[in-house]
C-alpha angles and dihedrals in degrees: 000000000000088000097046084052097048092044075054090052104050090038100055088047084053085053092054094046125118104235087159085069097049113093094197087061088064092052093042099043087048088061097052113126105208146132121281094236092052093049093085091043114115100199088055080047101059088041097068084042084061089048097047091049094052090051110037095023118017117009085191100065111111106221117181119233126264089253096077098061094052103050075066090073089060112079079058094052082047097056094042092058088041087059096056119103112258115221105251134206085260095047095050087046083050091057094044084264102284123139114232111235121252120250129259112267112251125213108264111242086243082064091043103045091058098047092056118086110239127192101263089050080049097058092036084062098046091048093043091049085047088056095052090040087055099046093051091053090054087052114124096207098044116116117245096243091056099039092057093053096042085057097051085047093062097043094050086044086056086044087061106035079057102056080043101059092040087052093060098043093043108015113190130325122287088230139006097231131093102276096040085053082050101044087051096043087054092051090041089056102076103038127117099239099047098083094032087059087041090054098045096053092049094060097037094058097047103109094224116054123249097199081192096069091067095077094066085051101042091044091056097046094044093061095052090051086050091051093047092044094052099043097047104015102045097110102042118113089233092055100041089046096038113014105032098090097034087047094049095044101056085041084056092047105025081137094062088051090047086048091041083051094048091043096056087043104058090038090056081058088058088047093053092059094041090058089056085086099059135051096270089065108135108183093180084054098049095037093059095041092052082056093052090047091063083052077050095056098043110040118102096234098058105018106107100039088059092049098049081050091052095040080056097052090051102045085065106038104040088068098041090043085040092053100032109027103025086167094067098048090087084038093056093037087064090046088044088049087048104053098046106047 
């Protein structure tokens, strides 16, 4: 009894709880694999609200499957089939006494739903194709032929996942003239996977390979396969025996994987500047990613991660320029103004 009151308890907390103000309900009930008819339904609804709670909130939580709500639906499904006329003895002399043949058995929607292929299984599959692409291209053993294009074919996967992504948050513009192109660039601006495109087709189009712009693009791919795997895979056989762990470790330190990503990205700008001084020096290249590097520093997505970067490079290298190379110390105050406004 005790039990049976605290699992009452804790569900009917889980019931009160304000999933619309949790960030984290959006991201979870956008990866729901389910049928379109089920989608309207509120108790499939509060059922993956009951999910979300035992794993984010409260794992002890005992939430019934999904089967059980829907063995609800069929008395009604019963009713409905008893309703139906039954061919008589009449009705089969009427027709010379020839049964008319059954009809063919069509797929269910259900069936139907999970073999198309939707647009979240779509992205899960591009990043997932970036973060073998990129893998491969880190392989030692990998030949140069295939590492390099192993490293444009990631990049052009995250170009796509990208516009993608940007396609489904934005869409197209309201209107083809000037205003309506405004109005959608301005929209386009701030989100998430504008710099990230930006920074894919930059790459992608420099003529010599930079293997260290890869890890930008891997870190962010792998996130969003993690995401995918936990929310539709987590009770597979394959998942709980190989990806758990893994799964669970990136979720527990997704920061260290944003500051990993800003990290490669502003040392791929001093990279850029070191390789002025040999014959794969590109200045178009590292003009325009220093540019993007100010984006970098700005946009809401990445921006404190790429301070706390730059407040740490700083931190080391003000006191050793200050004491070493005192001359340097106005030039880099112009290029720190610069940068930052």
């Amino acid at each position: 009894m005790a039990a049976q009151e605290t699992q009452a308890q804790k569900r009917a907390a889980a019931e009160g709880y304000k999933y619309e103000s949790d960030s984290r309900w959006a991201d979870y009930w956008s990866n729901v694999l389910i049928p379109q008819q089920m989608i309207d339904r509120p108790d499939v609804k509060r059922h993956f609200q009951l999910k979300f709670y035992q794993r984010y909130i409260d794992a002890e939580l005992e939430v019934e499957p999904l089967s059980s709500l829907k063995d609800s639906s069929a008395p009604r499904m019963a009713s409905s089939t008893q309703q139906r006329p039954v061919n008589t003895g009449s009705q089969a002399r009427s027709t010379g006494g020839s049964v008319p043949p059954r009809p063919t058995p069509r797929a269910s929607p259900q069936a139907n739903s999970m073999l198309r292929l939707d647009q979240k299984t779509f992205q899960f599959l591009n990043n997932a194709w970036v973060v073998v692409m990129a893998l491969v291209a880190y392989f030692p053993f990998s030949s140069r032929g295939l590492s390099d294009r192993a490293y444009r074919l990631a990049l052009v996967g995250s170009a796509v996942s990208c516009a993608h992504g940007l396609y489904q948050q934005i869409r197209r513009p309201r209107t083809w003239n000037m205003e309506g192109l405004q109005e959608w660039l301005q929209s386009i601006l701030p989100s998430k996977d504008f710099l990230p495109l930006i920074f894919s087709l930059l790459f992608f189009s420099s003529w010599s390979p930079i293997k260290f712009a890869v890890i930008p693009v891997l870190c962010r791919s792998l996130e969003q396969v993690v995401f995918y795997l936990r929310g539709n895979f987590n009770n597979t056989q394959l998942y709980k025996r190989y990806l758990q762990r893994p799964c669970e470790l990136l979720t527990t330190n997704r920061t260290m994987l944003y500051m990993t990503s800003a990290r490669a990205e502003i040392a791929l700008g001093f990279t850029l500047i070191v390789l002025m001084v040999t014959p794969q020096r590109n200045i178009v290249l590292a003009l325009i990613y220093w540019q993007l590097l100010k984006l970098f520093y700005r946009a809401p997505a990445s921006a404190g991660y790429h301070q706390q970067t730059w407040s740490s490079i700083g931190g080391r290298a003000n006191p050793l320029i200050h004491r070493f190379a005192p001359v340097l110390e106005r030039p880099l105050d112009y290029v720190r103004n610069w940068f930052i406004n």
